[in-house]
N, C-alpha and C positions, 0 to 999 in steps of 0.2 A: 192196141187201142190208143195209148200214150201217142203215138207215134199220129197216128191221124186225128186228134185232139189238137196238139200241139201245129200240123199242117193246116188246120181248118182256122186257129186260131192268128197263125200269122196271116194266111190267106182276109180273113174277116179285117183284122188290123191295121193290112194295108192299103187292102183295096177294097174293102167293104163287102157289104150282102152278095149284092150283086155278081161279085168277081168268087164267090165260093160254091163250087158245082164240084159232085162226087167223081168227075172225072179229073178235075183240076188236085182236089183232095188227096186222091190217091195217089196223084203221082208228084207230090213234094212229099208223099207220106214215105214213098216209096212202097206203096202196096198195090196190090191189083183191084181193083173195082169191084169183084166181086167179094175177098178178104172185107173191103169197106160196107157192101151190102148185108154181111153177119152181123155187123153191128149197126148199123144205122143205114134207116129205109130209107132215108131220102134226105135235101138238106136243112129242112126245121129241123129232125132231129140231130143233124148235124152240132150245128149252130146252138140249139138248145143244151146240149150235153158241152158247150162249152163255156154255157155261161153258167153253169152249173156248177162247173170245175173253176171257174173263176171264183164266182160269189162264195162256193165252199173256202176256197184259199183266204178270200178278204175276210170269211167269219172267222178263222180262225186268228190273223191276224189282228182283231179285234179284240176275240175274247182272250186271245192272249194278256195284248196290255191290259183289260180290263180285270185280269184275274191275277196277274201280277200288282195289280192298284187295291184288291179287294179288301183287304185290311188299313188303306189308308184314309184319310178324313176328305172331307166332300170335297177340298178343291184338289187334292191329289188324284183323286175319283174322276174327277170332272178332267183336270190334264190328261189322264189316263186316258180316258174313252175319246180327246178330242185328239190327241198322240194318236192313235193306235188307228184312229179311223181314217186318220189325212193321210198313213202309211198305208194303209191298207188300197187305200185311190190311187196311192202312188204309181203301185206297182201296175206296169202295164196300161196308163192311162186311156190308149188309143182303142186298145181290145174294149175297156169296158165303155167308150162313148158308142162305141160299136152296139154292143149289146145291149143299150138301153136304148139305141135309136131303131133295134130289131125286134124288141120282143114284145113291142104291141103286133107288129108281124105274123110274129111265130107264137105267141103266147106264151105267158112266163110257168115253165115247169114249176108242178109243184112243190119240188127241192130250192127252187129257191123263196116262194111265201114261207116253208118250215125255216131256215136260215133264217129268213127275216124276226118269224116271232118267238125264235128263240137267243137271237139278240135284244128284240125286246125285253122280252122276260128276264134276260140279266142284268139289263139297266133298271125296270122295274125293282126288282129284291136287291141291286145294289144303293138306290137312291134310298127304297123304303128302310132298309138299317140301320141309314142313317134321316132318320125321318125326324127326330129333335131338331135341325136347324133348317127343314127343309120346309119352306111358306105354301109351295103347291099346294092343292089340296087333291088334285088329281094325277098320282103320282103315274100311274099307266099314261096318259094325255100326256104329261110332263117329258117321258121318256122317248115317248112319240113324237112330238114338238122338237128335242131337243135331237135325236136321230135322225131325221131326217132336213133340220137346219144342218148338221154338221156335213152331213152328205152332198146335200145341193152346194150349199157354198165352197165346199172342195173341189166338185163336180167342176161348177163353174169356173173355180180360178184357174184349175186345168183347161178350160177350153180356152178362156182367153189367154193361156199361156205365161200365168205368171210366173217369176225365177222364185230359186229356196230362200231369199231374203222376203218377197214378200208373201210365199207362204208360211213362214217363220212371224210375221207378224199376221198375218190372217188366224194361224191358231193364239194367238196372244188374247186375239180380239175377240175369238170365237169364247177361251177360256171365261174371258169378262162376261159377255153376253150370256151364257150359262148358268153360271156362278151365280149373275143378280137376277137371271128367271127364276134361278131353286131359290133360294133366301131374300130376296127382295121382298118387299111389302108390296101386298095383295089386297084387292081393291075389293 
């Protein structure tokens, strides 16, 4: 199953939706067609089962730096989750502009909404802990706001291809811009 995951995925990668058909699949997988038919009916499920395995990879890469940061004070907190989440886009850029430009397509499994709201829910109970110097007052919205700013904007500077200098100051920036949304004064 690795094996035709991993074929579907370079397939998507490099030559898009379009160029990934269970015939093509199988045979970078090196399996036979019908091996591929056991597990996946057709190519949404293909395709789906890999963005699956992707988004699985990036949550963990998340909550890792984020559970490594979990004892440190907000702006450690805040490096942590904007660290962890630019590496996490890092990896394999191409695959996931792929997958996000496919799964109004395919529709997004529901393995990856669980993913998403329980990356939520970690930033939630990690911001609310420390909720003494934090101005929000909606700290679910705040968590929401602040995950999906960090995502689009890494998104984006991967597309336009920025190099590791300036996404080395993109997290600088993004650090700042976090920082004064949680503790800034509130209107």
């Amino acid at each position: 199953m690795d094996a035709i995951l991993d074929a579907t995925a370079r397939i998507l990668a490099d030559d898009g939706f379009e160029a990934v058909n269970t015939n093509r699949v199988a045979e970078v997988a090196g399996v036979s067609v019908g091996s591929l038919y056991q597990y996946f009916p057709n190519k949404g499920s293909l395709v789906g089962a890999v963005a699956v395995r992707h988004t699985e990879a990036m949550a963990a890469v998340i909550a890792g730096g984020v559970h490594a940061a979990a004892d440190d004070d907000l702006p450690g907190l805040v490096k942590a989750l904007i660290r962890s989440t630019m590496q996490a886009h890092a990896a394999n850029p191409k695959l996931r502009r792929a997958i996000i430009e496919e799964l109004p397509r395919i529709g997004r499994p529901a393995r990856i909404a669980e993913l998403k709201r329980g990356i939520h829910q970690s930033v939630v109970a990690l911001v609310t802990a420390r909720r003494s110097r934090v101005k929000v007052k909606d700290i679910a919205m705040a968590a929401f706001v602040i995950i999906n700013t960090v995502e689009h904007l890494t998104h984006v500077a991967e597309i336009a291809g920025h190099d590791a200098r300036d996404l080395a100051r993109l997290e600088r920036e993004l650090n700042d811009l976090v920082l004064a949304y949680l503790v800034g004064r509130r209107t």
